[in-house]
N, C-alpha and C positions, 0 to 999 in steps of 0.2 A: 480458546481460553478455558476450556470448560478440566487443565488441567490445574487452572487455580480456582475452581469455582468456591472453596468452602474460605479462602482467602476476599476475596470478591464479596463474598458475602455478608460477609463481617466487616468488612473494612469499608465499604459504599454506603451512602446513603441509604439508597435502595437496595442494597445489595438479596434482600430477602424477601424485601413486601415494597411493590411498586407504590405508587400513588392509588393505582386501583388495586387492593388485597387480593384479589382472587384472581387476579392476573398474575403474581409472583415477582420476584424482582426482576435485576437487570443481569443478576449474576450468570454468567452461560454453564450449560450442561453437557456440549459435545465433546467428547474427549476425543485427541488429535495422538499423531503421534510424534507429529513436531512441532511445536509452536513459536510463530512468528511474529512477532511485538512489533507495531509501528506506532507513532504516532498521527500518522495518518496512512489509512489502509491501502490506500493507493501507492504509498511509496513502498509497504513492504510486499506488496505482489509485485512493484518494481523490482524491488533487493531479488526475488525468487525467482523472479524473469533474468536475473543478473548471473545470479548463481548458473541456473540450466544453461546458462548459452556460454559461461566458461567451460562448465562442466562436456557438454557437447561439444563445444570448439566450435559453435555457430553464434557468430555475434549477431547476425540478422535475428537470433530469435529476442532480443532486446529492443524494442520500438523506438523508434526515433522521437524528439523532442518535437518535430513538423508533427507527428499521429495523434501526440498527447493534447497537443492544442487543439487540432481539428474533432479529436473528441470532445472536448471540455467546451467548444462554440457547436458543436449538434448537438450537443445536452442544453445548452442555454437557448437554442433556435428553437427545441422541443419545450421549451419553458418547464424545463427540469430547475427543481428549486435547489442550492446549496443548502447540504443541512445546518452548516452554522451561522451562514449569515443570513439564512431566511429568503435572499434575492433570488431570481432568475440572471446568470452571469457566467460566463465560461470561469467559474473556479469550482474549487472544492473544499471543502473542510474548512472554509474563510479563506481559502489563500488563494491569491490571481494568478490567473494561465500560466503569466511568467514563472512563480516560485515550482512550477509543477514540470514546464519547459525546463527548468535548471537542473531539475532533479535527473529526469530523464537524459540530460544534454552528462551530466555529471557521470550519472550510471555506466554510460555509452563510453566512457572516457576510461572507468573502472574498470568494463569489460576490455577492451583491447589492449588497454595493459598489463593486466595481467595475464591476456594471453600471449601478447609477446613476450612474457617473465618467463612463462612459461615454455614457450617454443627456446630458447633463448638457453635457457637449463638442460633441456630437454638435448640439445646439442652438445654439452660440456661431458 
């Protein structure tokens, strides 16, 4: 995000001056060279895991909707806290196992699609 930082900055609460001053805000400073927006970061390192495995033509490299859960219950058995809802609980970002099993179940769906669009064309 650090290539909206001077936007971020301005536009946030914090964007400049944290709660603690001498810490700075919250605005980021790494500049990328592609930048990918999620609303929850986990789903867009899904979208980017989605992307490579059409890209490559390996769907396997897309994880299944069974991996996402069993990560999101060893985070919560590790008494890993969800940062928005405070709990120890197999979610993330406030949302349960389920919304994050959808995604993933979704994605997997995204990906094979479009690569039979693609083989499909690829033939004509």
């Amino acid at each position: 995000m650090g290539l909206l930082e001077a936007e971020i900055a301005e536009s946030l609460p914090f964007g400049r001056v944290g709660r603690d001053p001498d810490k700075g805000g919250i605005a980021p400073h790494t500049l990328v060279d592609h930048l990918v927006v999620a609303a929850v970061s986990n789903w867009g390192a899904t979208a980017v895991a989605a992307a490579l495995a059409v890209l490559a033509g390996r769907p396997e490299i897309l994880h299944a909707p069974c991996l996402e859960r069993a990560v999101l219950e060893a985070a919560a058995q590790q008494s890993l806290i969800d940062g928005i809802s405070g709990h120890v609980a197999p979610s993330a970002d406030g949302l349960p196992c389920e919304v994050h099993e959808a995604l993933a179940l979704l994605a997997g769906h995204l990906v094979h699609s479009t690569m039979a669009r693609l083989r499909a064309e690829a033939t004509v």
